[in-house]
N, C-alpha and C positions, 0 to 999 in steps of 0.2 A: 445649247451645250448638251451634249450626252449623257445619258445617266451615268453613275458611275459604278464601276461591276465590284461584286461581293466576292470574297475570295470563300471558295468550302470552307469553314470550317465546322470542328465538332463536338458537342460540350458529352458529357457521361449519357443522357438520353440518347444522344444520336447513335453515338458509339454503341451502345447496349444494342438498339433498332438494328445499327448495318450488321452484326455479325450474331444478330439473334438471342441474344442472353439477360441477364437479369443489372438492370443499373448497378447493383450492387458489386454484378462483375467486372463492370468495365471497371469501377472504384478501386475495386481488389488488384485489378492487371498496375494501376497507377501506383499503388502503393507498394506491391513486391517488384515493380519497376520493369512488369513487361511493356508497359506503356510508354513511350520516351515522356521527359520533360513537355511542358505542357509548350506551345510556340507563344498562344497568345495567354497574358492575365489581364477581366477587367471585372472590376469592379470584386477582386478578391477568386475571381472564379478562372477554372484552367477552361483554356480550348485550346484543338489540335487541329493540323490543318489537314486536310484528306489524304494527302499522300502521307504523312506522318501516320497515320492509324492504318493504310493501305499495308506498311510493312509486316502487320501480324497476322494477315491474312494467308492461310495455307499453312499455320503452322501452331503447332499442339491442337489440330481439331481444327480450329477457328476459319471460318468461314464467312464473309461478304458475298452473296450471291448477287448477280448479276440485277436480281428484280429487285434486291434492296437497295442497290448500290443507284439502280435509276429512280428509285423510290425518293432517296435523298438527294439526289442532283435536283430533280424537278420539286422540290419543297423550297430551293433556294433560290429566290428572284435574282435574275441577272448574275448567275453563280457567274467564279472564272477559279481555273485552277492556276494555286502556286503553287511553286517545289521546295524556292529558299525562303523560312521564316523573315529572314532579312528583307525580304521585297515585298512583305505582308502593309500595306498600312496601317494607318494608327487605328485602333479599334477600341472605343470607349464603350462603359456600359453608365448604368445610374449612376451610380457612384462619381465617374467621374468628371457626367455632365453636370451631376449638383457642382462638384469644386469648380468647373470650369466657369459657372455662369451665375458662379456665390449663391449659390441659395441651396436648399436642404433636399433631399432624397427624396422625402415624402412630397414636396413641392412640384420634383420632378415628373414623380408619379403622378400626380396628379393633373398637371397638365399634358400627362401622356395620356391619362384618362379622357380627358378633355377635349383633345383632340386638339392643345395648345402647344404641341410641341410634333418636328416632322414626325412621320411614321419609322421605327425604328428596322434597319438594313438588317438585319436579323437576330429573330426569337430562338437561341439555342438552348435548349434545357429550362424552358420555360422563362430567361429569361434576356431583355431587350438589350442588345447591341446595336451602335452607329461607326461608321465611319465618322474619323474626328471631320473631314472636310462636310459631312451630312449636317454634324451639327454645328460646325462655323457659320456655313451658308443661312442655317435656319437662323440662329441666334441674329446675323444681320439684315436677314428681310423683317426682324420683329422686334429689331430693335431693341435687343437682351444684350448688357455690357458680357463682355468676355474678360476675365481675368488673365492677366500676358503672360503671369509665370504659370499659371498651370498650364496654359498653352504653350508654352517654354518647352514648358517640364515633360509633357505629354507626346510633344514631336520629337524631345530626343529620348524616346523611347523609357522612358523610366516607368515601370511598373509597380505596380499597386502589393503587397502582399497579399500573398492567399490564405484564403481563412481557412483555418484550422479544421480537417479531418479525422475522422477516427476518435478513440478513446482518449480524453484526458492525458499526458506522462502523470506516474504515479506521482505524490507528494512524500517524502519523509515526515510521517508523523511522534511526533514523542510518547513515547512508552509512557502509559498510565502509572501515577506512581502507586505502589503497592502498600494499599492500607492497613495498618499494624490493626492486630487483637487486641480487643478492648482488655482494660485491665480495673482493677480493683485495690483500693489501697487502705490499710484502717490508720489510725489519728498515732501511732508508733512510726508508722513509715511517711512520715511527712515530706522527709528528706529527698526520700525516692518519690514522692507523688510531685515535687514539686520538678523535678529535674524530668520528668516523663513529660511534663506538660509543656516545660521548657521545649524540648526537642522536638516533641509536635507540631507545635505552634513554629518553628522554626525551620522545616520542611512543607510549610505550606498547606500543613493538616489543620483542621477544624476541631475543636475539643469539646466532649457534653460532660459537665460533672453532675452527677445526677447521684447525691447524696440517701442513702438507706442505714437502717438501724441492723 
């Protein structure tokens, strides 16, 4: 059976690498939306597929030169190019080969460490992606149960959220409440000493009586 080909895709490092600039920017193009929509999400992370990032090329500056542009083809084992996101295959990262094969991330890693799990179909932005057929195959020469609905779940395309970029949204926090001036009372103003203390205590204030001659 023939191996089976990797389509380009390309996570913020690559992007940064083909057109020269600082991760940061290709981040920045995602966010003010020069970037389209990511095609693939796994394991919470965006990837774009080459022609999808190919459209920014030649425009505000931006540049892909020809030597990075082979630079990154030849990084990709058994590259193949797509055009429609829809003809992409299913593309799993850790994440979803821990749900698919019940067991924990750190598990996963670890026997990626190991060298107990296939070699992963591609490292983009440092990290491991498969084809889901890469890890069905493996999982049944090793004899690792497969859970049916995340494989359900996974062939019909349902994606993972992506995790959360950039600054926090702000919080509405409550106004500090504004501590009255201590006050003083002598043993004629009882009346007021005791109605001040009242009120205090009734907004949530903390009271010292600290008695003097």
């Amino acid at each position: 059976m023939a191996a089976a080909r990797t389509p380009y895709l390309l996570g913020h490092a690559e992007i940064a690498d083909l057109f020269g600039v600082a991760r940061q920017t290709s981040q920045k193009w995602r966010v003010d939306g020069t970037l389209a929509k990511p095609d693939v999400v796994a394991s919470g992370n965006p990837y774009w597929l080459l022609d999808t990032v190919l459209r920014l090329d030649g425009h505000a500056g931006r540049q892909a030169t020809a030597q990075r542009l082979d630079q990154y083809r030849s990084s990709i084992r058994r590259g193949c190019r797509i055009e429609d996101p829809a003809a992409l295959p299913t593309i799993v990262g850790i994440k979803e080969v821990a749900q698919l094969l019940g067991v924990d991330q750190q598990t996963v890693s670890r026997w990626r460490n190991r060298k107990q799990l296939v070699e992963a179909d591609l490292v983009l932005s440092r990290s491991p992606l498969w084809l889901l057929d890469t890890i069905e195959a493996d999982a049944l020469e090793r004899d690792r149960a497969i859970a049916p609905n995340e494989l359900e779940r996974l062939r019909s395309g349902e994606q993972a959220p992506q995790k959360p970029r950039g600054r926090k949204p702000a919080t509405h926090r409550p106004a500090k409440k504004v501590v009255p001036p201590a006050r003083s009372f002598t043993a004629s103003e009882r009346d007021e000493a005791i109605s001040f203390v009242s009120q205090m205590l009734s907004e949530g204030h903390s009271v010292i009586i600290r008695p003097t001659r």
